[in-house]
N, C-alpha and C positions, 0 to 999 in steps of 0.2 A: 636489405634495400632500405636506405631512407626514405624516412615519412616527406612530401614537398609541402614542407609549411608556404604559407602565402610571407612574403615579403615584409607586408606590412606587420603582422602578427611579430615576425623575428624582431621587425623593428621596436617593437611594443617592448616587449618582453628584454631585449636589451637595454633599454632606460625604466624599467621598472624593476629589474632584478638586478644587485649587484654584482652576484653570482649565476649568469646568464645563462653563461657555456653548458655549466651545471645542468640546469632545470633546463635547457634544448636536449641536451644529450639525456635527461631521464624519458624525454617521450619515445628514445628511441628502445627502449629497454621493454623488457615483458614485462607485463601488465600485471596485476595481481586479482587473483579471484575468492570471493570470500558467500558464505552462505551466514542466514541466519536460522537456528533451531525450532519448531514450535514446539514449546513446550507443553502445550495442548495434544500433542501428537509426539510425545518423545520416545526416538526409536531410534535402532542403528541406520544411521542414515544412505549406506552405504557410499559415501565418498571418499575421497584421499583428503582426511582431514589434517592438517598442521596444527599450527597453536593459536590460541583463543586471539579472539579480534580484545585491544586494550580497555576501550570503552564502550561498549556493550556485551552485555552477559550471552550466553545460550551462541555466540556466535566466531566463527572458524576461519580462517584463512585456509586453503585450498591446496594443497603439494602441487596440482596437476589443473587444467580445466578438463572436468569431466561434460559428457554430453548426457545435459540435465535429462530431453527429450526422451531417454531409453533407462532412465531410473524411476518406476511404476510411485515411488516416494514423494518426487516429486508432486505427480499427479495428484495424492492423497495430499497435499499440504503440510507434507511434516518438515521442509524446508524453503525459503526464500533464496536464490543466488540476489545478494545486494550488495553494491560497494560498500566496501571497509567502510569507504568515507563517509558515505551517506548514513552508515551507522550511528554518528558522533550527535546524530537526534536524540539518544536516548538519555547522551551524558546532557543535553543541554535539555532535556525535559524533564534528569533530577533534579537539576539544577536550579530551575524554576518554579521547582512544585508548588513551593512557598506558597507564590501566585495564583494557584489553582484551586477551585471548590474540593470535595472527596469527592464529588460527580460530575466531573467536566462534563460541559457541551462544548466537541471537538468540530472544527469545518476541514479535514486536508481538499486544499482547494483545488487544485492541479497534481491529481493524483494517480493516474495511471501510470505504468502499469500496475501499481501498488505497493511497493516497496517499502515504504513509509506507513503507507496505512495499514501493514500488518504488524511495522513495529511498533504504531500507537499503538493498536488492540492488544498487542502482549504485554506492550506496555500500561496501561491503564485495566489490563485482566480483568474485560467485563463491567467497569464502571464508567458510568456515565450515559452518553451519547457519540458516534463516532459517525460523521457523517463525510464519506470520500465521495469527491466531485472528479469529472472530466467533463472538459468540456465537447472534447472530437469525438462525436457520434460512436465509432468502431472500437476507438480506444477505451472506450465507456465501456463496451461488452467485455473486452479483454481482462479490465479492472473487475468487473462485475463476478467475473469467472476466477480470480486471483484470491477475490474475497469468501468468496462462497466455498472454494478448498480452503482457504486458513480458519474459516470455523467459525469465526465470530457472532453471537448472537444479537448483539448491541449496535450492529453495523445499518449502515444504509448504502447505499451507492443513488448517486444521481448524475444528468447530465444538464447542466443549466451552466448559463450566462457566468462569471461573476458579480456582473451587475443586479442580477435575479437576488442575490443572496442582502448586496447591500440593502435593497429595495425594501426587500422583508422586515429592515429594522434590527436592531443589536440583540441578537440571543448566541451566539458564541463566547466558552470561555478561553477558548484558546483556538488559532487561524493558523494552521502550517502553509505559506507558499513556495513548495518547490517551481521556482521561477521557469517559465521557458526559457533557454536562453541560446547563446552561442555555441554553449559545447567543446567550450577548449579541452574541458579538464576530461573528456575522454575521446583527445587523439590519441595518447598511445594503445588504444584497442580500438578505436574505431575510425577508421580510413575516410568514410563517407564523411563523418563530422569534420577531417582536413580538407578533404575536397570544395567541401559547400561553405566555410570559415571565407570572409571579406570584412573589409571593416563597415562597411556599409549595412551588411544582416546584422552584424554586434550593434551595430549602433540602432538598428529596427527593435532589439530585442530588449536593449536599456529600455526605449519609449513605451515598449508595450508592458514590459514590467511594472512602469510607473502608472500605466491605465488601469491596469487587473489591480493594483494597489488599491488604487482611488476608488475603482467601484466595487472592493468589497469592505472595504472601511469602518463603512458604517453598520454592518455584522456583527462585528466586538462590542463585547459590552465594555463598559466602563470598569477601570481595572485587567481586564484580561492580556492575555499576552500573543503577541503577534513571534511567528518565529519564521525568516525567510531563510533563502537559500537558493544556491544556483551549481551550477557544476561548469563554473567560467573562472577563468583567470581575471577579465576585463574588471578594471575599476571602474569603468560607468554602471556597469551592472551589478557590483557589488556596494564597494564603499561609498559612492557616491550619491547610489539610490537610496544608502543609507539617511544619506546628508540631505538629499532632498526629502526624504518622510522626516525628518527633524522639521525642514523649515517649512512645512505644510500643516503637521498636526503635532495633537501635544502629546507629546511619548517619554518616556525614558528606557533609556538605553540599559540593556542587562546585561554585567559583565559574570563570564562563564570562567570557571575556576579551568585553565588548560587540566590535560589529563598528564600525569606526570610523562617525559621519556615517551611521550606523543609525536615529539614535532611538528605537533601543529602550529601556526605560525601567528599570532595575533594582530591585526590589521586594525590600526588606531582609523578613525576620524573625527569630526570635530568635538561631539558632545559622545560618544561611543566609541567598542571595537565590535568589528568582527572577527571570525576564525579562518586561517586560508590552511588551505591541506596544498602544498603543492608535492610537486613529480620527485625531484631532486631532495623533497625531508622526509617524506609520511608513505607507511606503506601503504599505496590505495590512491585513487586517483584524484582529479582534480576539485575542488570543491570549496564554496565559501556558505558559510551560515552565522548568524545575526537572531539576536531574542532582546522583544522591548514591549513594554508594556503600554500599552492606551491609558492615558492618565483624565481623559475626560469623553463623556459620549451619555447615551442614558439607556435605558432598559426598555424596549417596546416587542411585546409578544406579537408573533407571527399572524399573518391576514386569517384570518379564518379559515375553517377546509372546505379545500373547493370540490369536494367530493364525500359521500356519504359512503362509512366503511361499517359492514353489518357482522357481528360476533360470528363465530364460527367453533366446527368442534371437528378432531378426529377421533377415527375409528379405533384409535390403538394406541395404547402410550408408548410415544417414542422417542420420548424426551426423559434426562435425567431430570429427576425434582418437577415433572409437569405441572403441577400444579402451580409454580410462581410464573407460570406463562399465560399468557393473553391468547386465545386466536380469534384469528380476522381473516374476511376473504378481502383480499386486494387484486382485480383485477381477475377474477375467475381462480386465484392460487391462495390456499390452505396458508396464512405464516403465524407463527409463534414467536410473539415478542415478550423479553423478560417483563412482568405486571411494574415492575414500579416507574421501568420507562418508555409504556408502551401510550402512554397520553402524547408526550411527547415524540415519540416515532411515528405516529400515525400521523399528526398534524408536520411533521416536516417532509414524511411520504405523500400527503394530498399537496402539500404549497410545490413540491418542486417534481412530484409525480415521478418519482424512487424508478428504478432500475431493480434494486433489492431493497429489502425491506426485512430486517430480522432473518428467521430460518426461513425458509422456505420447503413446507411438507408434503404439499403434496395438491391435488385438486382433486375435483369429485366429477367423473367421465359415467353419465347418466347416475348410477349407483353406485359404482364403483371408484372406491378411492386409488390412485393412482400415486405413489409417491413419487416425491423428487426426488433429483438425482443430486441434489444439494445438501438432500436431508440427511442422511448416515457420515457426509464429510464435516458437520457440526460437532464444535467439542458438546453441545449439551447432547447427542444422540444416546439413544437408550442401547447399547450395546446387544440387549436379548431381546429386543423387539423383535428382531427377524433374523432368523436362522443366517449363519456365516458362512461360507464357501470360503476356503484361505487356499489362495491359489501360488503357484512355484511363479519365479520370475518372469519367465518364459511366457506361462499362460497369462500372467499379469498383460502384460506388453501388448499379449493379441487380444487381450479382453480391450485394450484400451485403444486399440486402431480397429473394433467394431468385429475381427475374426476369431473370438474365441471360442471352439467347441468342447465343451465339456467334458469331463474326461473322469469325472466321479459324480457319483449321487446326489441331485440336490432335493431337499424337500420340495414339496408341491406349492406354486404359489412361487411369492416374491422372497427373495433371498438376499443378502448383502454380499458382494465380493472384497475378497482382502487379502492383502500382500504384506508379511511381516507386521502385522497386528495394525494395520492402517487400513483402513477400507477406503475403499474404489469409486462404489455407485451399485448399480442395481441390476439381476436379473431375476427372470422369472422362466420358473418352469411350468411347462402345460404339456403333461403327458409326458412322451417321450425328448418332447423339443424344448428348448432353454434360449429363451428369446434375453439377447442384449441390449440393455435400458442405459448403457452409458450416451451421453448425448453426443449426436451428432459433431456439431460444431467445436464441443471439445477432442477430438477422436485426435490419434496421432496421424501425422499422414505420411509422415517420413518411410522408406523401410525398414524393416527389424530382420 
């Protein structure tokens, strides 16, 4: 059945592409699905893997779409489902590295569901600072929860303004905005984004682009590198907003070496290009991205902490290498932040009152330490801190929709659950009963 593009959209698309028919008729085609690896967590992933995505490493094109929900791997964070396209971050942040300190301070500003900000963290393996924003309340837990399975110790999650960020003064060395936008570049898997597609939301979503632009501006330090993006065909929302951050502030435009036998397509404007992936050249779906550098702004450290955060200690080492970690109690919860950037994680957790903050271990319930169910999905977890339980797929699945009964011995006390050398989350046994610690809100709900 054909997709019912809007009108206007056909019309667009036929005076922007010379090869129209082409790139209408690839929305009607299958879609392409691709994951990315962690290799923080590397394991047989079990999927229907194909061949390597071009431009980034550790990552797969998909024979089939698998249903992620019933793969226990997933859940551990040993892989991201993310478009091909969206991948082509990785080639455009070696690309730039030039530009970057050895210890970025990262902002992904518009980041949920996380997709990107797990391929900064793989990408930057632990250096720096990496801090992923959402602004929509829910979608922030979602993100919160995407982060905390990919492991990262160096992370943050927050939900704030963009404006919140400008406010605070230039300390980023690098600002990824995956744009809200239109959404063309995935009609051909997503039906709702043809449906809701007018030129009047395109054209809402240029203007708001260029607001989220403006007020987080003044976040980048001086030199640092701005990298946008969108997942829209529309040149107002791509090249144009290009043209207008020229004629607003002082930048220069970063040209990105194409990846060979890419087909990605280069989209000149005036002082700059950016990259288009479209339907009809590139395997992977729609997508434009642009990297330019701030050529003038100044250096002003963040407001002070609007909150007093008191040292802290656990009861058990459950960390690789403990010792280059910090803990703090933030908010009644136990976290461990790497020492040499935990100055700076804590004063950007009190300015924007973090969501996450580092690992997250555990709290202390009257006497009793209590761990998180965050803490064993850490790449720095201590492996023999607590006794393993390696469960079949099966029982994986019903551990993780809150119905697992036990079915062999576990030590007394808290235990780790794991599938295929990936751990899960947490149970305890008391007696004869083996009480399930994986969190609610993450549970599967679906049937199995």
């Amino acid at each position: 059945m054909s997709k019912q593009l809007h009108e206007a959209f056909i019309g667009r698309i036929q005076g922007q592409f010379a090869d129209a028919d082409k790139f209408l008729s690839a929305i009607e085609q299958t879609p392409y699905y691709s994951v990315r690896q962690n290799v923080a967590k590397r394991t047989d992933m079990g999927l229907p893997i194909g061949k390597p995505v071009p431009w980034c490493p550790d990552a797969y094109y998909l024979c089939e779409r698998p249903n992620y929900t019933l793969n226990p791997l997933f859940h551990a964070g040993a892989f991201y489902p993310q478009e091909a396209s969206s991948m082509y971050l990785w080639h455009v942040l070696s690309s730039v590295s030039e530009h970057l300190p050895q210890d970025p301070i990262v902002l992904d500003l518009c980041a949920a569901p996380g997709g990107k900000t797990t391929l900064l963290a793989s990408y930057f393996g632990g250096r720096g600072v990496l801090v992923a924003n959402e602004v929509v309340r829910n979608r922030a837990w979602i993100l919160r929860e995407n982060i905390a399975k990919w492991g990262c110790p160096n992370a943050l999650v927050t939900n704030a303004e963009p404006a919140r960020f400008g406010a605070e003064g230039a300390m980023f060395d690098l600002l990824v905005i995956d744009a809200p936008c239109s959404g063309e570049g995935m009609f051909r898997k997503d039906d709702v984004a043809v449906a809701e597609w007018t030129p009047e939301n395109a054209a809402m979503c240029a203007a708001r682009q260029r607001t989220i632009i403006a007020d987080v501006w003044d976040a980048v330090v001086e030199g640092g590198v701005v990298i946008y993006s969108t997942c829209t065909f529309n040149p107002e929302e791509n090249e144009r907003n290009m043209q207008w951050i020229d004629s607003e502030y002082d930048v220069e435009f970063l040209r990105i070496p194409v990846v060979p036998q890419s087909c990605v397509t280069v989209v000149p404007f005036a002082q700059g290009e950016g990259y288009g992936f479209y339907p009809h050249k590139v395997e992977g779906e729609g997508f434009f991205i642009c990297a330019m550098r701030k050529l003038s702004g100044r250096y002003r450290k963040p407001a002070k902490d609007k909150q007093k955060t008191t040292k802290a200690t656990v009861p058990i080492n459950c960390l690789k290498e403990q010792s280059s970690y910090d803990f703090y109690n933030i908010e009644n919860k136990i976290v461990a932040l790497p020492r040499q950037q935990s100055a700076l994680m804590l004063r950007i957790a009190n300015s924007y009152k973090s969501m996450l903050c580092g690992i997250e271990t555990g709290e202390f319930i009257r006497k009793d330490f209590i761990p998180s169910a965050m803490l064993p999905l850490s790449a720095a977890f201590a492996a023999d801190s607590y006794p393993t339980a390696e469960l079949t797929a099966d029982e994986a699945l019903h551990y993780l929709r809150g119905e697992w009964t036990a079915t062999q011995p576990l030590a007394q006390g808290w235990n780790v659950v794991g599938f295929n050398g990936c751990r899960l989350g947490f149970a305890k046994a008391v007696g004869n009963r083996v009480n399930n610690y994986y969190p609610k809100e993450w549970r599967i709900k679906m049937k199995i």
